[in-house]
LOFI-724355 format. One line per 10 residues: number of its first residue (from 1); for each residue x, y, z of N, C-alpha, C, O. Coordinates in steps of 0.05 Angstrom, whole numbers, plus 5000, padded with zeros to 4 digits. Example, Ala and Ser with C-alpha at 12.3 -4.5 7.8 and 13.67 -1.06 7.14 Angstrom:
<recs>
1) 5264 4886 5156 5246 4910 5156 5264 4934 5156 5285 4934 5169; 5257 4955 5142 5273 4979 5143 5258 5001 5157 5268 5023 5161
</recs>
This chain:
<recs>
1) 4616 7612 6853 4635 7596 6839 4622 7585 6814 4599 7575 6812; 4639 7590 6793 4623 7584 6772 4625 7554 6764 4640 7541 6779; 4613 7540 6743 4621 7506 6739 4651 7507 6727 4665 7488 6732; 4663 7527 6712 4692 7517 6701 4709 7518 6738 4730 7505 6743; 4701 7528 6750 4722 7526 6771 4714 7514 6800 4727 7516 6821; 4683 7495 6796 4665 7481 6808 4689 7459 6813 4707 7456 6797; 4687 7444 6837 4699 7415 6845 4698 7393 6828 4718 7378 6824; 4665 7389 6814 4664 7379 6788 4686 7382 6773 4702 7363 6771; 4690 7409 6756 4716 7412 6734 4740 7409 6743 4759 7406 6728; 4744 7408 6775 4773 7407 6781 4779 7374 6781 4802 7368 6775
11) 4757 7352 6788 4755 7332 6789 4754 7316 6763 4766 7295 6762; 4740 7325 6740 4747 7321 6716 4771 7333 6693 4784 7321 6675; 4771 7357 6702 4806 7359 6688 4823 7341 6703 4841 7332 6689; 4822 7334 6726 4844 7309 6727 4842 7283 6718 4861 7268 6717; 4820 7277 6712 4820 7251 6701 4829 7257 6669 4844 7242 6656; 4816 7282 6659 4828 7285 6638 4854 7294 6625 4859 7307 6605; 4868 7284 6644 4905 7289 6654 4903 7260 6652 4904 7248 6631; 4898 7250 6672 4900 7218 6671 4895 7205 6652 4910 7185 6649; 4875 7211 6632 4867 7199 6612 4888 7204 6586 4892 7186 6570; 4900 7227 6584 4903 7232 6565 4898 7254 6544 4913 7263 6527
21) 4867 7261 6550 4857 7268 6532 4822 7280 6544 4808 7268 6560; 4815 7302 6533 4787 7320 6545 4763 7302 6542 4756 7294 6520; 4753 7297 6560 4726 7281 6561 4699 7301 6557 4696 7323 6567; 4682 7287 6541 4657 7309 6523 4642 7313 6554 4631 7295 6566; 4645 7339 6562 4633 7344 6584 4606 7349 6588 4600 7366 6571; 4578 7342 6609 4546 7345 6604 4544 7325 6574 4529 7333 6556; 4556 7308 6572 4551 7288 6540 4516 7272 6550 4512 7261 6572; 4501 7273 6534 4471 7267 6535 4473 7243 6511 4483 7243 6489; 4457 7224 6524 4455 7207 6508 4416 7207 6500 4397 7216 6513; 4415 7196 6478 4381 7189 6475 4365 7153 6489 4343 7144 6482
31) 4378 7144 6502 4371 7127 6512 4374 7134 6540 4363 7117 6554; 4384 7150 6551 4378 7172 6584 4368 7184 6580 4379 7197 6563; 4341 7196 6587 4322 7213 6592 4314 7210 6614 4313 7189 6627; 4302 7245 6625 4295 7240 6652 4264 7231 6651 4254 7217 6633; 4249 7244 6677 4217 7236 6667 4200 7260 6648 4205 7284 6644; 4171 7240 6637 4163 7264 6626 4161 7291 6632 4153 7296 6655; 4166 7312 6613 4148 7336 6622 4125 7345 6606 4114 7333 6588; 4119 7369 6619 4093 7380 6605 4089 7373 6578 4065 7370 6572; 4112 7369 6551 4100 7365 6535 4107 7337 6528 4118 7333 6507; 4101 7313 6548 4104 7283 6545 4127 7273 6539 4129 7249 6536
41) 4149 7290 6534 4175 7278 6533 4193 7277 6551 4192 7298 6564; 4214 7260 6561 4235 7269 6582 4258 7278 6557 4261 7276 6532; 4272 7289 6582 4297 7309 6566 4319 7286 6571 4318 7269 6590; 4340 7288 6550 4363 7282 6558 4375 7284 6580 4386 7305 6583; 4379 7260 6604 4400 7271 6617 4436 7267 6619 4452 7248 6616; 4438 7294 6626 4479 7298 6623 4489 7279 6640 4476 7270 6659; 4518 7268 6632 4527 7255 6644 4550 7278 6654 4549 7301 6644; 4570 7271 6674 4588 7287 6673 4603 7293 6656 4603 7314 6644; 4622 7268 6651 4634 7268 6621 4641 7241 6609 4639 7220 6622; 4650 7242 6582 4645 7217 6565 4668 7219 6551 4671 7238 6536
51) 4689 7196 6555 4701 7191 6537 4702 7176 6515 4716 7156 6515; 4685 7183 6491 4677 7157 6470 4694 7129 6469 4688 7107 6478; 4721 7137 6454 4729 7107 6450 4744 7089 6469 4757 7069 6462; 4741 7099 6499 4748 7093 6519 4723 7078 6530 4724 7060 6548; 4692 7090 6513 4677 7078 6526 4669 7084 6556 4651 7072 6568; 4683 7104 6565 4679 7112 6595 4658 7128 6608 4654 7144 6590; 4646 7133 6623 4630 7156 6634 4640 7165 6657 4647 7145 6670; 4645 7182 6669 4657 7182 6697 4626 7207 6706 4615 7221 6689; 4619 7207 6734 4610 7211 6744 4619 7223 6778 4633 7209 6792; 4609 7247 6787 4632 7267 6806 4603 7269 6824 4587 7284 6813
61) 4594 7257 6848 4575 7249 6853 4579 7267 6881 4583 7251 6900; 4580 7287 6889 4585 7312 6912 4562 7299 6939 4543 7283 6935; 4567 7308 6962 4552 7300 6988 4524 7290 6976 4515 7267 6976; 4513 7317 6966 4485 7308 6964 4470 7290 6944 4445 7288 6940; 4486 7281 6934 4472 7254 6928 4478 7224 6940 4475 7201 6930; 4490 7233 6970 4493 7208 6984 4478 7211 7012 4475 7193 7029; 4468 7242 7013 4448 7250 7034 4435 7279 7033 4441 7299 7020; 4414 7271 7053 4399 7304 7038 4416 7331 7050 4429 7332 7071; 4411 7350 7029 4430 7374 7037 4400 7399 7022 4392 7402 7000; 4392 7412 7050 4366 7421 7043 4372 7449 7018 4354 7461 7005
71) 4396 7453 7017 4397 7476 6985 4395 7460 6969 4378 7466 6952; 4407 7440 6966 4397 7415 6937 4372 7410 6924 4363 7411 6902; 4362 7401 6955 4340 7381 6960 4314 7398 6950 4297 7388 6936; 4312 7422 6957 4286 7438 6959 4259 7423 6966 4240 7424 6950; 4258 7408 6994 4241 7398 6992 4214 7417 6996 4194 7404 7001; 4211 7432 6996 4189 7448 6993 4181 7459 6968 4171 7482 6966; 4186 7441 6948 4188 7440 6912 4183 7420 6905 4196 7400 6910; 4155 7419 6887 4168 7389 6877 4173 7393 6847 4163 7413 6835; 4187 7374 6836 4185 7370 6806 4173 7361 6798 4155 7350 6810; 4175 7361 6762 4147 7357 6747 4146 7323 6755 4125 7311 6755
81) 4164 7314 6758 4160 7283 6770 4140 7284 6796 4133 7262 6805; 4133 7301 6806 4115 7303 6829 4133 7299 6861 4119 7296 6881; 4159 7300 6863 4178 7299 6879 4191 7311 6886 4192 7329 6870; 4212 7320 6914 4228 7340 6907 4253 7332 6893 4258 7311 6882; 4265 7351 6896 4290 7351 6869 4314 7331 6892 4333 7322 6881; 4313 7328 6910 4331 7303 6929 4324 7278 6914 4339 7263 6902; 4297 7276 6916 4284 7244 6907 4292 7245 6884 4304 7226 6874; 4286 7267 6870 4286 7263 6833 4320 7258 6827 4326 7250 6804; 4335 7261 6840 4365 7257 6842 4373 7236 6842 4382 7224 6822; 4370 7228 6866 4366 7195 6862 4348 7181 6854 4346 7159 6864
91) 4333 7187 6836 4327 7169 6824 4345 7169 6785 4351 7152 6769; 4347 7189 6786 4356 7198 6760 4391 7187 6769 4403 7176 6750; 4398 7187 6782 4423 7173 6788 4427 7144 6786 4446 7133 6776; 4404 7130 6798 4397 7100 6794 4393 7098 6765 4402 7079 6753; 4382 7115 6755 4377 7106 6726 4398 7108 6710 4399 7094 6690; 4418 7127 6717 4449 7125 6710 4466 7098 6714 4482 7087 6698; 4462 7094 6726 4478 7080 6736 4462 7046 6726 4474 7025 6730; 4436 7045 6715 4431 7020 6713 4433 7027 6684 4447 7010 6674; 4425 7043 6666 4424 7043 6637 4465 7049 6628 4479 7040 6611; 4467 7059 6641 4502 7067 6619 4509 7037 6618 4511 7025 6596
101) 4514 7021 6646 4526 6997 6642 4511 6982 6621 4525 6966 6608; 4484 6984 6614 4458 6970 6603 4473 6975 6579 4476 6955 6566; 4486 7003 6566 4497 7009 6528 4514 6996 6536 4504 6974 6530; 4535 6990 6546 4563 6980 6539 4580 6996 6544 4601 6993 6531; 4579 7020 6569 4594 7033 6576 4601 7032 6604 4584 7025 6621; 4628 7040 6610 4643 7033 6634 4635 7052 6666 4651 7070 6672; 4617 7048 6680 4616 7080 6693 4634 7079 6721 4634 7060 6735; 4646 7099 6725 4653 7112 6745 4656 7126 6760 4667 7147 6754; 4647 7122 6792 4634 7140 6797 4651 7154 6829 4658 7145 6851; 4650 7177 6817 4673 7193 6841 4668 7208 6854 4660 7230 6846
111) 4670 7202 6885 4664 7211 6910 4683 7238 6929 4707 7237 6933; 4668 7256 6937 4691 7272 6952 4701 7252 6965 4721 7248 6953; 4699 7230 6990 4707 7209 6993 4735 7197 6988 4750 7187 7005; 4740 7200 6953 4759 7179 6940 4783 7201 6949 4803 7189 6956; 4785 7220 6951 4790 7250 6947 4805 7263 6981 4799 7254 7003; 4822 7281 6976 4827 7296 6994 4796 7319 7004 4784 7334 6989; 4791 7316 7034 4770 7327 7019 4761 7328 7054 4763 7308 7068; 4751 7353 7065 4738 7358 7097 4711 7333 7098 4702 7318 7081; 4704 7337 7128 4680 7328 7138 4652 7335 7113 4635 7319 7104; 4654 7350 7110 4624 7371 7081 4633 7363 7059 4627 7376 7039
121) 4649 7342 7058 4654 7334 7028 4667 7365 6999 4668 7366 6974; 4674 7384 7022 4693 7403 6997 4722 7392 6998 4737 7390 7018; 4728 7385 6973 4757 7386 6970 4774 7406 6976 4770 7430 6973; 4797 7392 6988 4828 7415 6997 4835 7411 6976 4857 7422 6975; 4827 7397 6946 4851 7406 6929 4884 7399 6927 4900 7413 6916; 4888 7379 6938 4907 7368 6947 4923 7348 6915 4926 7324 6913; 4930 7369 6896 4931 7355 6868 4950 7330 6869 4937 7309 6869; 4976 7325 6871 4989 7303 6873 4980 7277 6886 4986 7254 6877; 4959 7283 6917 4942 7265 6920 4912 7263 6907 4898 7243 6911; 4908 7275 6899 4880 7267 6887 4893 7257 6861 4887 7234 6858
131) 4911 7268 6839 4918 7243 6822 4922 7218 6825 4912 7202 6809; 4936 7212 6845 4945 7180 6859 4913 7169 6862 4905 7148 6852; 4898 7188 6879 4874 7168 6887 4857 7164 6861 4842 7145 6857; 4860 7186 6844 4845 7179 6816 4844 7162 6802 4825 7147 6795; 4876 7163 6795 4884 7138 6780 4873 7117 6788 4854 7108 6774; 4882 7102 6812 4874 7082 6828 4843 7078 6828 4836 7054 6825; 4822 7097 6830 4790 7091 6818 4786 7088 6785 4769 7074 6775; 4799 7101 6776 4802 7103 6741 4812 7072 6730 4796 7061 6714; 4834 7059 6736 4847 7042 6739 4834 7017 6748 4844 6997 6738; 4814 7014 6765 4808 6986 6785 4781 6986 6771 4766 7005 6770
141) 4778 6966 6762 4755 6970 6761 4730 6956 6772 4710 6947 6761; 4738 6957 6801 4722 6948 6824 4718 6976 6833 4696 6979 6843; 4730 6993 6831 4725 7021 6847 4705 7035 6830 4700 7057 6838; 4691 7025 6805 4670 7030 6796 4640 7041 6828 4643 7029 6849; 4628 7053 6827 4604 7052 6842 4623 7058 6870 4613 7060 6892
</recs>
């Protein structure tokens, strides 16, 4: 499955129904970077998508970054952070989530959970209800996190 037809894009073209309007998708800011690499710099990291004058970030946060899922995780890898790529997830997620609010942007962050969606966190795709439950996280803005 490729990313235009990934759970991700099906979960962000709806908000970008909801919204109105296409949100800058993988949008990198220079104040998110991950950790250094080999040549002392961290890279930009992507957000899901960004709607500038909305100020928004939304974020599509799948099983494994709420628990380990060993194709993710590779823990028998580590990254140049010296970790495996599970740990380096969350941590690069914490840092999301503490720097966007830190610029002045709104984040939101969307769970198979919020979603029609099995025990393994894949969505049924269930469009009329996953708009309703969208809105309703898009909309509250307690349903942030």
């Amino acid at each position: 499955m490729g990313r235009e037809t990934s759970d991700e894009a099906y979960v962000l073209d709806l908000c970008d129904e909801i919204l109105g309007e296409a949100g800058q998708r993988q949008a990198r800011f220079g104040w998110l970077v991950g950790d250094p690499g080999r040549n002392g710099r961290g890279r930009r990291l992507p957000v899901d998508s960004y709607w500038k004058h909305l100020k928004l970030v939304v974020e599509y946060r799948e099983i494994q970054h709420d628990r380990p899922v060993r194709h993710f995780d590779k823990p028998d890898r580590l990254t140049i952070s010296g970790v495996h790529r599970g740990r380096q997830r969350a941590l690069y997620d914490q840092r999301r989530d503490d720097q966007i609010p830190a610029h002045g942007l709104r984040l939101v962050i969307i769970k198979p959970a919020h979603l029609a969606a099995d025990g393994r966190g894949r969505l049924r795709r269930d469009r009329p209800a996953d708009l309703r439950s969208l809105r309703s996280v898009l909309e509250n803005p307690s349903g942030d996190r």
